[in-house]
C-alpha positions as CSV (number, residue, x, y, z in Angstrom):
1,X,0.0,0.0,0.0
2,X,3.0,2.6,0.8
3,X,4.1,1.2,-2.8
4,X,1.3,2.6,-4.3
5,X,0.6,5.6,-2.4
6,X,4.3,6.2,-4.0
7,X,3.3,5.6,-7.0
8,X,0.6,7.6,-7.1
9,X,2.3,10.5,-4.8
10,X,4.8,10.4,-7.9
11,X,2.5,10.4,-10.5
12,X,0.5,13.3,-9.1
13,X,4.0,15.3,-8.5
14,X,4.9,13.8,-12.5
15,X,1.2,15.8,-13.2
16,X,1.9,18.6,-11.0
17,X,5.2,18.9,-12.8
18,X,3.6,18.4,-16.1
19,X,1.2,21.0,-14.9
20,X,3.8,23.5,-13.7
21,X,5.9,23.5,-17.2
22,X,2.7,24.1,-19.0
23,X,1.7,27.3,-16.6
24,X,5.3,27.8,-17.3
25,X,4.8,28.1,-20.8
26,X,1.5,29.6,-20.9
27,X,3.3,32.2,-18.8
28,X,6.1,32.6,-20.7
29,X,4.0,32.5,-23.9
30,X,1.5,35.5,-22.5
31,X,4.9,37.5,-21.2
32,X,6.1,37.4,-24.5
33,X,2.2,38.4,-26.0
34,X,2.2,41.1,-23.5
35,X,5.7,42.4,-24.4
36,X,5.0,42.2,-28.2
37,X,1.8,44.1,-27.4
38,X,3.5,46.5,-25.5
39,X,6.4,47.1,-28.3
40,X,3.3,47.9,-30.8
41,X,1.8,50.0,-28.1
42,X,4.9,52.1,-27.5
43,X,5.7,52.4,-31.2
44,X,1.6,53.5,-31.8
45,X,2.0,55.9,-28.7
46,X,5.1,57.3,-30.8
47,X,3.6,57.6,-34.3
48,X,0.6,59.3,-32.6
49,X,3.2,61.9,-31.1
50,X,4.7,62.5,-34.7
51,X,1.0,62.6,-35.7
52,X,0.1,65.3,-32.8
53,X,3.2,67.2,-33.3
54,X,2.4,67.6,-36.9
55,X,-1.4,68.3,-36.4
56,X,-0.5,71.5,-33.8
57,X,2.3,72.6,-36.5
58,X,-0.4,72.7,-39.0
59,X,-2.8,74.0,-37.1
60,X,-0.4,76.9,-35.8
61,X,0.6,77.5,-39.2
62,X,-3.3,77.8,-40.0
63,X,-3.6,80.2,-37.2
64,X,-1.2,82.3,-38.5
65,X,-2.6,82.3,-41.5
66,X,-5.9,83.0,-40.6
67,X,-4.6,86.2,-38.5
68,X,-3.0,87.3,-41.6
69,X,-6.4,86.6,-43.5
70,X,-8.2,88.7,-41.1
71,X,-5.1,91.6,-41.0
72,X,-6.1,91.3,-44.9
73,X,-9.3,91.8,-44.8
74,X,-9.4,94.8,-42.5
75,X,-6.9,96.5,-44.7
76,X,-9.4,96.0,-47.7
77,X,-12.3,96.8,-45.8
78,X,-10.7,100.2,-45.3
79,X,-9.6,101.0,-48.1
80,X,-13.4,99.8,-49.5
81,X,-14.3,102.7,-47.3
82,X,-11.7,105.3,-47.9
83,X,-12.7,104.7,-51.6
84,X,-16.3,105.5,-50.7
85,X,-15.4,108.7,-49.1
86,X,-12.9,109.4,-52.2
87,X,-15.9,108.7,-54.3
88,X,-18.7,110.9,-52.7
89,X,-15.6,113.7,-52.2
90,X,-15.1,113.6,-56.1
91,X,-18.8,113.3,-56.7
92,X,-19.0,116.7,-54.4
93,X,-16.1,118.6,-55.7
94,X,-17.5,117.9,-59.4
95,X,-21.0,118.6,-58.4
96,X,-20.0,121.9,-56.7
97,X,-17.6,122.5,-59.8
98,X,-20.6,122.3,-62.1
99,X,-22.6,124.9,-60.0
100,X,-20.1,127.4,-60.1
101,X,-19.0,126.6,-63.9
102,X,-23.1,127.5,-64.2
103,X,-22.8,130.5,-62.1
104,X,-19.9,131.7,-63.8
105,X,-21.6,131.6,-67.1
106,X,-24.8,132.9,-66.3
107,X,-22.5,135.8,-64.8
108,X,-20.4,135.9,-68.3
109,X,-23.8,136.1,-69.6
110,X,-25.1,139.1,-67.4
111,X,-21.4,140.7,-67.7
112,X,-21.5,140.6,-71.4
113,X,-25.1,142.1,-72.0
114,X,-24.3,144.7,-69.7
115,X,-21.3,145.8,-71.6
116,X,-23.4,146.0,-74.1
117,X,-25.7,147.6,-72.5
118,X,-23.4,149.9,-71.9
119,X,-22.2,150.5,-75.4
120,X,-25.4,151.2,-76.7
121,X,-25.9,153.9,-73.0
122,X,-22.6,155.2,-74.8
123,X,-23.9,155.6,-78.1
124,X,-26.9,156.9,-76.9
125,X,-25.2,159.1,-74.3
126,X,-22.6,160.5,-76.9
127,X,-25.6,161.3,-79.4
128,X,-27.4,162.7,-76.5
129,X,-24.2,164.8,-75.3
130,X,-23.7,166.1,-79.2
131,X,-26.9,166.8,-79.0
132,X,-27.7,168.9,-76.4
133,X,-23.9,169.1,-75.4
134,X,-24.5,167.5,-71.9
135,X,-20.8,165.8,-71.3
136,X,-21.6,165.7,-67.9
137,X,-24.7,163.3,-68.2
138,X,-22.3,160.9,-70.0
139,X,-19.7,160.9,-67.4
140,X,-22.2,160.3,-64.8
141,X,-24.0,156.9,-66.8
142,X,-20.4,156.1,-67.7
143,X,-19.4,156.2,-63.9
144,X,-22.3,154.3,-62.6
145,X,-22.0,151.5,-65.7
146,X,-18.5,151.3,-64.4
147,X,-19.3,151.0,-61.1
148,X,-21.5,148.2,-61.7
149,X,-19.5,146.6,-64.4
150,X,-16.7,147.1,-61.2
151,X,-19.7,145.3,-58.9
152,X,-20.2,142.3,-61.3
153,X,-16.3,141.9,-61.6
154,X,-16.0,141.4,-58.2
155,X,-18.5,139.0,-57.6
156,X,-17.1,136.8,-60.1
157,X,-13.8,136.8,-58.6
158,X,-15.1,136.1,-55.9
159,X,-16.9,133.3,-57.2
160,X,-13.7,132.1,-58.9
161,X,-11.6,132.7,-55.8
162,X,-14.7,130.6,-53.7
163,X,-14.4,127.7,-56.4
164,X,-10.7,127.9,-55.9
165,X,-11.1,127.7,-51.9
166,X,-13.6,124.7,-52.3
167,X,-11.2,122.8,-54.9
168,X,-8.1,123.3,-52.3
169,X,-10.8,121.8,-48.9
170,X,-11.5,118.8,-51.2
171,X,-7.8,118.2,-51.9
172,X,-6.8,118.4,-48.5
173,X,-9.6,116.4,-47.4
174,X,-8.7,113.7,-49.9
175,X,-5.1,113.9,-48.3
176,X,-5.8,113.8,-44.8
């Protein structure tokens, strides 16, 4: 009976060792799973970082790119709106340049019929004066035609030197 309680104490410890090199094994076999696994998980973790490091480049670069979009487009929003004001300044300056063209001409106008107006006082006035020998009737109509031919002068230098004055605002406007 101690014979085969040996024998059977020696074939449980022959399973038992059996069973021991196979745990061995499978542990051995799973360390080295685990470590492979690991290797690809380290070398993943490192392409992601390459991958992450060129992402935020990128996106940095885009960043930059989009604050020199946006610099851009300010720019050319204000000079949209400094064209505007150019514009409507240009329209102004011809618009008033167009009045005071119109006044100047209706001036010419009233200038030139009242020089010839005042010819035909002249001719009147020197027939008058031969007539009844009245010089000093003719120097008086000549002195007050003067005078107003004097008045009209002035107002259209003035007009001019107004034009002028308006012309140099706009310009220096358009500068500032």
């Amino acid at each position: 009976m101690l014979e085969r309680s040996i024998q059977r104490l020696q074939g449980e410890l022959s399973c038992a060792v059996k069973d021991g090199e196979t745990l061995r094994e499978e542990r051995d076999r799973i360390k080295r799973k685990m470590n492979s696994a690991v290797i690809l998980l380290k070398t993943q973790l490192s392409e992601i970082k390459v991958e992450l490091c060129m992402v935020n480049s990128a996106l940095q670069k885009q960043k930059e790119d989009n604050k020199e979009l946006m610099e851009s487009l300010a720019a050319l929003e204000h000079q949209q709106v400094t064209h505007r004001q150019i514009e409507q300044m240009l329209w102004d300056l011809t618009d008033s340049e167009n009045k005071l063209a119109y006044e100047k001409g209706k001036l010419q106008a009233r200038v030139q019929q009242m020089a010839t107006d005042l010819k035909t006082l002249k001719a009147e006035c020197t027939q008058h004066c031969q007539t009844q020998h009245c010089q000093h009737c003719a120097a008086e109509h000549l002195h007050t035609d003067a005078e107003r031919n004097q008045t009209l002068k002035e107002q259209l230098c003035a007009l001019q030197q107004h034009h002028r004055d308006m012309t140099a605002g706009y310009v220096r406007d358009s500068e500032a």
